[in-house]
C-alpha positions as CSV (number, residue, x, y, z in Angstrom):
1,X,-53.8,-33.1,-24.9
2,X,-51.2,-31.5,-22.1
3,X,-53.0,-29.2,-20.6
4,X,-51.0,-25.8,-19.6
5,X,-47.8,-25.8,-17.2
6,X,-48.4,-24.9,-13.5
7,X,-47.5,-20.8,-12.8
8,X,-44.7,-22.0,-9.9
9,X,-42.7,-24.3,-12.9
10,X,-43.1,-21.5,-15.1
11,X,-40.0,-19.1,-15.3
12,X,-38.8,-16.2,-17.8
13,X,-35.7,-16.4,-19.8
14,X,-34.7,-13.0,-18.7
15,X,-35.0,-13.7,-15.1
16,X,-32.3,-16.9,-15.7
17,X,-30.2,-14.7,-17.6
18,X,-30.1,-12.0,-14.8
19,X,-29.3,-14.5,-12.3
20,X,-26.4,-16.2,-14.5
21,X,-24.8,-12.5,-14.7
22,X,-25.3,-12.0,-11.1
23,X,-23.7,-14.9,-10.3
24,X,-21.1,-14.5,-12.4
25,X,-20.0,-10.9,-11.7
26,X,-20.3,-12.2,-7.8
27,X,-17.9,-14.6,-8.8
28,X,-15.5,-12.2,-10.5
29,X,-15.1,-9.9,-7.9
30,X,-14.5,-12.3,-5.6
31,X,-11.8,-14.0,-7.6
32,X,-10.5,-10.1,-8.4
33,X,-10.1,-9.2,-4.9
34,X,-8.5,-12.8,-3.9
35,X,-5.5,-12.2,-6.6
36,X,-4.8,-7.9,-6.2
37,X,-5.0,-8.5,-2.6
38,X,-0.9,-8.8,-0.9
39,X,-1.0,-12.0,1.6
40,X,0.9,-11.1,4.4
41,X,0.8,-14.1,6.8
42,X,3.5,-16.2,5.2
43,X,7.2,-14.7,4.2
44,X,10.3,-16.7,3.2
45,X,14.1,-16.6,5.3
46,X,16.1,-13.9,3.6
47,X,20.4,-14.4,3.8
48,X,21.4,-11.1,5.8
49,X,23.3,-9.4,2.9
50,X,19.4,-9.3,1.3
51,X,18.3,-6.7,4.3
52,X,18.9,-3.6,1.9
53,X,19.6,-4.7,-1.2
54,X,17.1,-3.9,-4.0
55,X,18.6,-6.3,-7.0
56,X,16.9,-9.4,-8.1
57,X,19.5,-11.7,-6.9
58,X,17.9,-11.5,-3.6
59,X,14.7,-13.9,-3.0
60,X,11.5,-12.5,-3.2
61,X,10.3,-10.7,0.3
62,X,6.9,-11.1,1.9
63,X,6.1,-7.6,4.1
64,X,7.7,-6.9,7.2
65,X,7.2,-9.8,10.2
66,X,5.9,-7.2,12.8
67,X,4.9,-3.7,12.5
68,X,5.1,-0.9,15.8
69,X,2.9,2.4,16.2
70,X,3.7,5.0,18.3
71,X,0.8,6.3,19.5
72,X,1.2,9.7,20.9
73,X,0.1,14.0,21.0
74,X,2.3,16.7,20.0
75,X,4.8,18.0,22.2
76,X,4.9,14.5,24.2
77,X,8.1,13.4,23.4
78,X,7.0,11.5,20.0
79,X,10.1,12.5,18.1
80,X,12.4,11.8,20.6
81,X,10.9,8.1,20.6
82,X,10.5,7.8,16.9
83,X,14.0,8.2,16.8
84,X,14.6,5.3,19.0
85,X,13.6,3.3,16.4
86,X,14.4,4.7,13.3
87,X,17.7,4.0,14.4
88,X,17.9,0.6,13.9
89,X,19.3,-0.9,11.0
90,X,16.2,-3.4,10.5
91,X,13.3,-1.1,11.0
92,X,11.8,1.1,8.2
93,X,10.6,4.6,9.8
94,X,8.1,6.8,9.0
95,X,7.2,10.3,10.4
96,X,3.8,11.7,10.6
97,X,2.7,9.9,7.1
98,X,-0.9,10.6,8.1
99,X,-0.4,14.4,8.1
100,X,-1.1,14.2,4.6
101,X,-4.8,12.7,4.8
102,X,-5.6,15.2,7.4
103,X,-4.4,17.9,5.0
104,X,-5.9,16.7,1.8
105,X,-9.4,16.1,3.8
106,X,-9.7,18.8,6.1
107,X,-7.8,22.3,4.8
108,X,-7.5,23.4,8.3
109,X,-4.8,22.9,10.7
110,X,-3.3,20.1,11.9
111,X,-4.0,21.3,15.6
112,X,-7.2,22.0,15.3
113,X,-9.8,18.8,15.9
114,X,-12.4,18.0,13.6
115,X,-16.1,17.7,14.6
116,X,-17.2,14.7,14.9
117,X,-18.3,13.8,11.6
118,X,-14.9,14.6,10.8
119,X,-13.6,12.4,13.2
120,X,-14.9,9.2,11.5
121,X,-14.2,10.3,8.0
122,X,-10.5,11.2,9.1
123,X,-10.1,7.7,11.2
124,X,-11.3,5.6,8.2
125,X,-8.5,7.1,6.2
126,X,-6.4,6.9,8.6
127,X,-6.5,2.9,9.3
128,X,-6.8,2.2,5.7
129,X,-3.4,4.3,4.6
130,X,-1.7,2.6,8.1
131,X,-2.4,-0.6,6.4
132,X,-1.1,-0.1,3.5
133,X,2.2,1.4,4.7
134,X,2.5,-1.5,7.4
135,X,2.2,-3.6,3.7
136,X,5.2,-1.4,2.5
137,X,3.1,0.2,-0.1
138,X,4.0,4.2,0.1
139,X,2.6,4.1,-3.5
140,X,-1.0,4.8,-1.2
141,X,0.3,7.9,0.0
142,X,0.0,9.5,-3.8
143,X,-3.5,9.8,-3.3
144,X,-3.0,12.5,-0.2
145,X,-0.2,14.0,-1.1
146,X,-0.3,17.4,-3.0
147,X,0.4,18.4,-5.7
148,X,0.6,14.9,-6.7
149,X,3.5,13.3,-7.0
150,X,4.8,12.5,-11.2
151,X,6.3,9.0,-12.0
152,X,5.8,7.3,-8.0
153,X,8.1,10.5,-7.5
154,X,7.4,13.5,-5.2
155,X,9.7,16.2,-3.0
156,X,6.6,17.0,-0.5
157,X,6.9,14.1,1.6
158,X,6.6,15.3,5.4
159,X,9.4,15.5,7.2
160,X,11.3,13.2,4.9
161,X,14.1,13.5,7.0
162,X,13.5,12.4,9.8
163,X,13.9,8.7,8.3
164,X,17.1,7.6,7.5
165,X,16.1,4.8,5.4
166,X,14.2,7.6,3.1
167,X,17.7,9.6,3.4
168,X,20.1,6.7,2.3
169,X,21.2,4.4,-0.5
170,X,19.7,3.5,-2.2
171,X,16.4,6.0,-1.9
172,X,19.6,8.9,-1.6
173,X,22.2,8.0,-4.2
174,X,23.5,11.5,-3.4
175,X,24.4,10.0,0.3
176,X,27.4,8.0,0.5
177,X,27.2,4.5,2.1
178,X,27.4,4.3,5.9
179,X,30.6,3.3,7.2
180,X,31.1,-0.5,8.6
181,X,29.6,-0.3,11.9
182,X,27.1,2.6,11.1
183,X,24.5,0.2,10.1
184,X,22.0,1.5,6.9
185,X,21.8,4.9,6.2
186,X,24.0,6.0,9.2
187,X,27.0,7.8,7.3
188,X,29.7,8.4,9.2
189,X,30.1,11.0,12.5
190,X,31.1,13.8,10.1
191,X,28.2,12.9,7.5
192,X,25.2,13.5,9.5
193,X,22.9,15.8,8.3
194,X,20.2,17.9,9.3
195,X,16.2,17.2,7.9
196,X,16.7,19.9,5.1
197,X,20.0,18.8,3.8
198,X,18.2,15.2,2.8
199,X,15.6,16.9,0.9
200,X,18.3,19.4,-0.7
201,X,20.6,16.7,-1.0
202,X,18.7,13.4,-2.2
203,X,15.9,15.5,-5.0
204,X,12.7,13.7,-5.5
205,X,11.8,11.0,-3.4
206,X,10.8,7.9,-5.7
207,X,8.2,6.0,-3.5
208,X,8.2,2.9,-5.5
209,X,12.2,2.6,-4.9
210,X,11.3,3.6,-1.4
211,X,8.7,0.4,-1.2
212,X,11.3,-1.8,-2.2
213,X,13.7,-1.1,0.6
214,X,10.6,-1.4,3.4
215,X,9.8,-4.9,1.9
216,X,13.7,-5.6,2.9
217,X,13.7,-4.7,6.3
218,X,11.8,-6.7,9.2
219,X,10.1,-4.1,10.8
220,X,8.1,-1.2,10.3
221,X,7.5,1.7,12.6
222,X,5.5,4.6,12.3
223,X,4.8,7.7,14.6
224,X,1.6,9.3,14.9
225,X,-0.2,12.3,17.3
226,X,-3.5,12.4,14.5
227,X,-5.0,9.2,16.2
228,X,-7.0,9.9,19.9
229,X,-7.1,6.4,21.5
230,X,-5.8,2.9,21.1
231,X,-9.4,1.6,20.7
232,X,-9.6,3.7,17.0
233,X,-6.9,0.5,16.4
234,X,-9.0,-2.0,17.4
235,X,-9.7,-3.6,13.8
236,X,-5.7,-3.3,12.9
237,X,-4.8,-5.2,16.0
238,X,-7.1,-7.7,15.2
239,X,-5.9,-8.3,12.2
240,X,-3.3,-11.5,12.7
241,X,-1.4,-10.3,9.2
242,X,0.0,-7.0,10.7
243,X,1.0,-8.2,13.9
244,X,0.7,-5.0,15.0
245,X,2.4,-3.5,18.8
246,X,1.4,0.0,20.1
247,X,3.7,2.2,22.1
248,X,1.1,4.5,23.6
249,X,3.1,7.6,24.8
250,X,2.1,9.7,27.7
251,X,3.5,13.3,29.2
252,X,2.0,15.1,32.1
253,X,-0.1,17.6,30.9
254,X,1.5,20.2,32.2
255,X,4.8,19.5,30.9
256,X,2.5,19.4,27.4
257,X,1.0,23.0,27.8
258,X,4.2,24.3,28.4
259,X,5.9,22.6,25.3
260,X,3.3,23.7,23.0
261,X,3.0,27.4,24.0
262,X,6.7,27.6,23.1
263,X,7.0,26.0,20.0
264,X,3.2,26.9,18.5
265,X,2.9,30.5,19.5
266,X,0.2,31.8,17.0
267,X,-2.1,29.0,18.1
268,X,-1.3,30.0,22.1
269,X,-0.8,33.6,22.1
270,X,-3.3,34.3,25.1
271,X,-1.7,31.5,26.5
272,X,1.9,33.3,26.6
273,X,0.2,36.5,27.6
274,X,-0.8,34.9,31.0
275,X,2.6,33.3,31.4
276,X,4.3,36.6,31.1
277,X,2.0,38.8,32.3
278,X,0.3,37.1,35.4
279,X,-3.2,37.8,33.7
280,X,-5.9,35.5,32.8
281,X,-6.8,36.5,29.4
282,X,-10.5,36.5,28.8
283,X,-10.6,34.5,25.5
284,X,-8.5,31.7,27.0
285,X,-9.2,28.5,25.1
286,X,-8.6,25.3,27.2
287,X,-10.2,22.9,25.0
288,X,-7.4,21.8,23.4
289,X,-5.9,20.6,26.8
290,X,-9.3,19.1,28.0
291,X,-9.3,17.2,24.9
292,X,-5.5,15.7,25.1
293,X,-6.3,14.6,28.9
294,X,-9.6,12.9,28.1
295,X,-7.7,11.3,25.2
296,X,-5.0,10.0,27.5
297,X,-7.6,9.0,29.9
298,X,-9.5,7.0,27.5
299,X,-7.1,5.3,25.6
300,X,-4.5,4.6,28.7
301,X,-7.7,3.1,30.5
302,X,-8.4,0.7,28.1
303,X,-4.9,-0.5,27.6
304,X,-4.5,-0.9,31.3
305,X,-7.7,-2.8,31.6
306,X,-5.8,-5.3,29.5
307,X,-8.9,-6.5,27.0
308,X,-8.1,-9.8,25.4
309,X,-8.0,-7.9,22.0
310,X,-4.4,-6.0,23.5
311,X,-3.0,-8.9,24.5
312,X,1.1,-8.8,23.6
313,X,0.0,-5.4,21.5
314,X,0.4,-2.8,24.4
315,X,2.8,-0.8,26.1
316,X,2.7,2.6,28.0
317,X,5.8,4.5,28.5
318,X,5.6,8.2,30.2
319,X,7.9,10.5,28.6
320,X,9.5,11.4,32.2
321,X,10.5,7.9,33.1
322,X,12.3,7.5,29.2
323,X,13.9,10.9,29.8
324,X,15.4,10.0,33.5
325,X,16.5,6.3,32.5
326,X,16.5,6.2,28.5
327,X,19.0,4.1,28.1
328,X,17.4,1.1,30.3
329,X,13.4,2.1,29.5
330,X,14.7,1.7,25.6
331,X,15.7,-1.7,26.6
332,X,12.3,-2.6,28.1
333,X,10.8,-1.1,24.9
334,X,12.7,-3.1,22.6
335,X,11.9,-6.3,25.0
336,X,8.4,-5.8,24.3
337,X,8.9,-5.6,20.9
338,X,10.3,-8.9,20.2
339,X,13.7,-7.0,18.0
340,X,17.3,-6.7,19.2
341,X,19.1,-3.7,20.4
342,X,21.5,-2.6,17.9
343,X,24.1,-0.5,18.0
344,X,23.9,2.4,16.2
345,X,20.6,2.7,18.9
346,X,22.6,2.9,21.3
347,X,25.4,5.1,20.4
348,X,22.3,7.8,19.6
349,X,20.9,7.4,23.4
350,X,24.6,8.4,24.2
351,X,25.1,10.9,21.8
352,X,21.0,12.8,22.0
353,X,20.4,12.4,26.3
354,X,23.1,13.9,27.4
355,X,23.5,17.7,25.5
356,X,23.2,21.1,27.2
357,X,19.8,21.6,25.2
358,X,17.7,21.4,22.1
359,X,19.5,21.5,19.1
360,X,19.6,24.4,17.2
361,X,15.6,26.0,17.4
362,X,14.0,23.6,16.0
363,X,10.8,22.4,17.5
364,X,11.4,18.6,16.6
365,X,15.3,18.5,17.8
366,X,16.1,15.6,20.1
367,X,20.0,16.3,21.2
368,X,18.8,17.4,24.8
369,X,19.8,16.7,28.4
370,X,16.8,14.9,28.6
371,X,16.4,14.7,32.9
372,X,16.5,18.0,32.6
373,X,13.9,18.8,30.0
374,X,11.3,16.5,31.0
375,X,10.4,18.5,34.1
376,X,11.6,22.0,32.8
377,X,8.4,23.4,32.2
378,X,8.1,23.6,36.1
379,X,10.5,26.8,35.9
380,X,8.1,28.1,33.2
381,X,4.5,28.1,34.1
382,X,3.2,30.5,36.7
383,X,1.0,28.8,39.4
384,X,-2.6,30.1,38.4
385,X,-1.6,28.3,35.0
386,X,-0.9,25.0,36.7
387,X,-3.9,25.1,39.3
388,X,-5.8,25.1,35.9
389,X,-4.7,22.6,34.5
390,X,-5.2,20.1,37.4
391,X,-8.7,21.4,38.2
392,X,-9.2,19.9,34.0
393,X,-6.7,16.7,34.2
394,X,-7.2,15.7,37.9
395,X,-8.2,12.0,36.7
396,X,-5.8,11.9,34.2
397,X,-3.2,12.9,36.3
398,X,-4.1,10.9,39.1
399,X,-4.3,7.3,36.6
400,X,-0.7,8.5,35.0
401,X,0.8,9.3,38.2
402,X,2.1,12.6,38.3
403,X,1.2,14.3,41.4
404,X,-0.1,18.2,42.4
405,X,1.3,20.8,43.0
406,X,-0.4,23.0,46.1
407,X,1.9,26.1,46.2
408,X,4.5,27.8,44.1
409,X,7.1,27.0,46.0
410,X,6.2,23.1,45.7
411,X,5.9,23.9,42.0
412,X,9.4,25.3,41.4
413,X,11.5,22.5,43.8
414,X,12.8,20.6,40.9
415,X,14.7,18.2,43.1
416,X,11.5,16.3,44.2
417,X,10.0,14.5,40.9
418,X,6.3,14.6,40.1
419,X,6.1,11.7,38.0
420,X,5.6,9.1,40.9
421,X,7.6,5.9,40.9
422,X,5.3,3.9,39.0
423,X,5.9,0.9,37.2
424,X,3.0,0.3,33.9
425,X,4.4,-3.5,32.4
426,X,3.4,-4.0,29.1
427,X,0.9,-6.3,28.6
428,X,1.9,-10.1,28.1
């Protein structure tokens, strides 16, 4: 007679069947994720005629073989080096796309920083919506944008016009072709327009259409002044599918202040008080500018302490040495990036560095004599307000190169520089 089975052989039927389901739903959502996930590593030749065209004659594209970020803070000189690149006829542009997931998460304003919880929350979204735009998928930006966009189609798209490729065929059917030698989505001389026309001009902006035409070009860039530091990039550089470059932008600090009181004067009221008054207001808020130059202090500092991580991923370009040589720091720029120097690039450097001032009053215009406006805020600021400014930036000043000012006569003397000759190579 078999006497009963040892407890260690015996085992419930349930506890098999929970196991079988575990292992199968493990095994389901690994094979999920495998097929809705793009690859991005490997992409096929496409004939040139392909680079904008949208019909199925073309082979399929992979995404874009490298991807650029500007990394920058407002009133730095981010628009005038967006524009460097959204110039080119082979790099898809985009503006300020994460203004929308700072909108939709925080209902504040988009000068104002977040505590620190925030912070996190805001970076996460960030890196994921950057990755999903490097991938040429604008669909992702339906989530942030309000009110949501109908049919993959929405007219609130921030500052839609600042990219050409979002204000041409075949995104704008309204737009006529460029003309031979104006590369896509240049129009002719007497067919530029301004930011509002595009919206006016091209209706709803369909994003899926919009995806297309990013999956034909080679390159994507995008601007940004809602990320502090190049270290908050560290997993997106890492990642060998992006082959992602940074352009970290710098501006003295100074020059910043300046910039900002003019063009945000709500936000800096006691701000322009002092400046045209010669009085210290007693609700002064300098945090703002303490935060910019610790953020400039971090982030430069890791990128010149050249981790292994940056390698061929960095560059730091002050807005002062672009604005007295753009023509030949644009050069060095493009070097770094591994992409030609087009044309129509340089016919804008000719055209937007060499005017008698901003254009119009708009606080993103780039047609500027731009030796001149790098170091106009010298003829703006009283002295008190620059001593303050170098008692909170002194380090940051000092690692940037941009020297002091000890009187107001030193201050106003345009015809020395304060950006020191300086040379900051990219990293190799």
């Amino acid at each position: 007679m078999t006497g009963p089975k040892p407890k260690a052989m015996q085992c419930s039927w349930k506890a098999v069947l929970l196991l079988v389901a575990a292992s199968l739903a493990v095994q389901y959502t690994a094979i999920r994720s495998f097929i809705t996930k793009p690859l991005a590593i490997c992409r096929v030749a496409k004939p040139r005629d392909c680079q904008a065209s949208t019909t199925t004659s073309c082979p399929p594209q992979w995404p874009p073989t490298s991807h650029i970020l500007v990394l920058a803070t407002t009133r730095s000189g981010s628009s005038f080096v967006g524009q460097l690149l959204n110039q080119h006829s082979d790099i898809f542009y985009l503006f300020e796309p994460l203004y929308h997931v700072q909108t939709a998460l925080i209902n504040t304003s988009v000068r104002v920083r977040p505590p620190a919880d925030g912070r996190r929350l805001l970076l996460g979204a960030y890196r994921d919506l950057l990755r999903g735009l490097f991938g040429c998928r604008l669909q992702e930006l339906e989530a942030y944008i309000k009110p949501a966009p109908e049919l993959h189609r929405t007219q609130r798209l921030f500052r839609r016009g600042a990219s050409r490729a979002l204000c041409a065929p075949p995104v704008c059917a309204s737009r006529p072709p460029p003309e031979p030698g104006e590369g896509q989505g240049g129009g002719a001389e007497g067919e530029r327009w301004e930011e509002g026309e595009c919206v006016r001009k091209c209706g709803s902006l369909n994003l899926t259409l919009a995806s297309r035409v990013c999956l034909h070009r080679h390159h994507v860039a995008i601007k940004t002044v809602r990320i502090p530091e190049v270290g908050d990039l560290r997993t997106l550089l890492e990642d060998p599918r992006l082959n992602l470059k940074v352009i970290q932008l710098v501006r003295d600090p100074r020059g910043i202040l300046a910039s900002r009181i003019d063009t945000f004067p709500d936000s800096f009221r006691a701000w322009k008080i002092w400046r045209n008054s010669g009085r210290k207001p007693y609700n002064l808020d300098a945090s703002h500018l303490s935060a910019t130059c610790a953020d400039f202090l971090r982030s430069a500092g890791t990128g010149l302490a050249r981790p292994g991580w940056l390698k061929g991923r960095y560059m730091l370009v002050r807005y002062e040495d672009l604005a007295r040589e753009p023509e030949k720091k644009t050069r060095e720029i493009y070097r770094f990036l591994g992409v030609s120097l087009d044309a129509n690039v340089k016919r804008w450097i000719l055209n937007n560095t060499r005017g008698a001032g901003a254009s119009g009053n708009h606080k993103y215009a780039t047609v500027r004599d731009s030796a001149a406006t790098a170091e106009g805020w010298r003829l703006k600021l009283t002295f008190d307000m620059v001593e303050l400014v170098q008692d909170i930036c002194n380090l940051t000043l000092a690692q940037l190169g941009y020297r002091m000012v000890n009187s107001a006569e030193e201050l106003r003397n345009v015809s020395i520089s304060l950006a020191e000759d300086r040379t900051f190579l990219p990293f190799l």
